[in-house]
C-alpha positions, 0 to 999 in steps of 0.5 A: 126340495133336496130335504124333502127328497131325501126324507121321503125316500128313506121313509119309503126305503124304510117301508120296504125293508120293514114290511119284509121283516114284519112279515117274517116270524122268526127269532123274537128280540125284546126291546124296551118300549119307548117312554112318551112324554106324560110318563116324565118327570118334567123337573127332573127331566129338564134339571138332568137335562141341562146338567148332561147335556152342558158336559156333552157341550164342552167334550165337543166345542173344540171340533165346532171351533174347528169347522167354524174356521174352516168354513171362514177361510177363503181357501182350503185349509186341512183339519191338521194344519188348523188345528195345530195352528190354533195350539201353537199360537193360541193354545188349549184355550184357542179351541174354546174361544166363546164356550161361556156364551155358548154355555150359557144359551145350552141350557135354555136353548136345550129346555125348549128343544127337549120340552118341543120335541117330546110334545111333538112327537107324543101327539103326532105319533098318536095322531098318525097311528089313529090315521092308519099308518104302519108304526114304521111311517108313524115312528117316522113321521112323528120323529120327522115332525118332533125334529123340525118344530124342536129345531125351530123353537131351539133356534129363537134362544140359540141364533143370538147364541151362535153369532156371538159365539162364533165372532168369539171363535173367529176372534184368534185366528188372525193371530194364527199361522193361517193368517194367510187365509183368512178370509178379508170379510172377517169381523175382527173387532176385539170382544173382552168376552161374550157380554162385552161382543153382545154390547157391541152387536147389539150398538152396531147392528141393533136387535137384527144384528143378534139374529143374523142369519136366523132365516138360514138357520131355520132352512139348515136345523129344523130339515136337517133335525126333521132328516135325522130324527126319521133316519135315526127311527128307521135305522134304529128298526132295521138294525135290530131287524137284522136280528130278527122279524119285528113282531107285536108289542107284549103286555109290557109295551115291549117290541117282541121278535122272535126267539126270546132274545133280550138285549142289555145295556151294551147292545142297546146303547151299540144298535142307538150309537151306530143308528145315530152315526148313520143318521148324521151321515145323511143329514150332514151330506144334506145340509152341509150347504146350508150350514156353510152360509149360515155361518157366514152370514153370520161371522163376515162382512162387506165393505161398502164406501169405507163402512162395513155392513152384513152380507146377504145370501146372494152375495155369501153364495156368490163369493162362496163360487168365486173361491171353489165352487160346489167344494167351497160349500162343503169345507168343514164337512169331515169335522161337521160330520165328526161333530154331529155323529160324536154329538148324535151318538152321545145326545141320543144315548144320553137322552135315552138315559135321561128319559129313563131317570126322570120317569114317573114309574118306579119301576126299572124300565130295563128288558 
């Protein structure tokens, strides 16, 4: 309910703040038009993909390492302290317990997120505008939609990803200064590498084992891609509103506003950078919750007549109150927050980059 609260009230917001820029004729600013699907070269687009997005991968693991533990421990435990923890005992490769794995599901696990994306948004954009939306509603709209089915299709590959992952992540910290906090339902058995923690879910658990979890993620990515794809295409708009009233397309499929301005490179890649650390703002505030007890249920378990079986979301909600309260749900939001805007701003720049290298035309698709 909360998702959809908050989806619908930046649309309307939205609304607002672009019908007043719209019915203003003032400076006009030139911004590239956007680059729909069939304009790609799909063989490229997926091959650079993988390659760029692998290297966005590794620069951010660490912060993901961070907030997993975080969200693990029983009580509060300051980004500081576990940090300089998991480097004194554990070292540089403490903060990449697990990347391998993780790697390994990026590449296929960003194909089908991209591949849906696209599609999704291209047919849902086209859909809407032939209703009669506004452009604004309609870039909403399908952006909302393109989050959602992406975040659902990347989630088949990356659950199993994301439990072996995690337990790798997980695997040190009983070794390190905040073993004091940790929390008792950890699953501390010792995993040689990922293939090795895939074994021994799969022989303990069976198949669910590897999607523990997986009804939560969906409950946790695909609103919270759907809130921040629509934040990130509204924020987008009135950022560059600011500069002027938004105006008609020209003939080269570019937004004209007002007086002949023509941002470069810098100033497009600044408006998308801040555009996507807004965006993650409202949709970390939002979803944190979910994300907490996702990651739980996934990495924790019960002691049941001396044998340890998955918690449930019932029981994972309730231990969660008994520790903190609401504030228990949010531990791990500062590197959430830091993870998901460093993520944000260098996903959709970078992705802005790709689609421009892999497109069809030969021609530059600058101002």
């Amino acid at each position: 309910m909360l998702h959809r609260f908050g989806f619908f009230l930046i649309i309307k917001v939205a609304k607002m703040s672009l019908s007043a820029a719209e019915d203003d004729s003032g400076s006009e600013i030139h911004i590239p038009a956007d680059i729909d699907w069939h304009m790609l070269d799909k063989s490229k687009f997926f091959f650079l993909g993988a390659a760029l997005f692998s290297g966005v991968s590794a620069a951010l693991y660490p912060v993901v390492v961070l907030k997993t533990r975080q969200q693990v421990s029983s009580t509060q435990v300051s980004c500081f302290k576990m940090s300089f923890s998991i480097m004194r005992y554990e070292g540089l490769r403490g903060f990449y317990r697990g990347f391998g794995t993780s790697l390994m599901g990026t590449i296929p696990a960003r194909a089908l997120y991209m591949g849906a994306l696209e599609v999704t948004k291209s047919s849902v954009g086209t859909a809407t505008v032939s209703l009669g939306f506004s452009d604004t509603t309609a870039t909403a709209l399908a952006n909302a939609a393109a989050g959602l089915s992406s975040a659902m299709a990347a989630q088949l590959v990356w659950t199993p990803i994301d439990v072996v992952s995690q337990r790798l992540m997980v695997q040190g910290y009983n070794d390190s200064n905040c073993s004091k906090n940790v929390n008792p339902n950890v699953n501390f058995c010792r995993y040689r590498n990922g293939l090795d923690a895939f074994r021994k879910i799969l022989y303990a658990d069976g198949p669910k084992g590897l999607y523990r979890g997986f009804g939560i993620s969906i409950l946790t990515y695909a609103p919270s891609n759907a809130v921040w794809w629509a934040s990130y295409s509204v924020a987008h708009k009135l950022i560059w509103s600011g500069f002027g009233s938004m105006g008609k397309k020209d003939e080269s499929g570019s937004i004209v506003m007002g007086s002949g301005f023509r941002p470069d490179s810098k100033a497009l890649v600044a408006v998308q950078g801040l555009s996507a650390a807004m965006a993650s703002g409202i949709s970390a505030l939002i979803t944190m919750p979910l994300d907490t007890i996702k990651t739980r249920l996934q990495v924790l378990d019960r002691e049941e007549n001396g044998v340890r079986k998955p918690l449930n979301v019932l029981q994972t909600v309730r231990n969660l109150v008994q520790e903190g309260g609401l504030a228990a749900c949010y531990r791990g939001l500062g590197p959430r927050w830091a993870s998901m805007a460093l993520s944000a701003t260098t996903m959709i720049t970078t992705y802005e980059f790709l689609k421009r290298l892999s497109t069809k035309s030969q021609e530059p698709l600058t101002p």
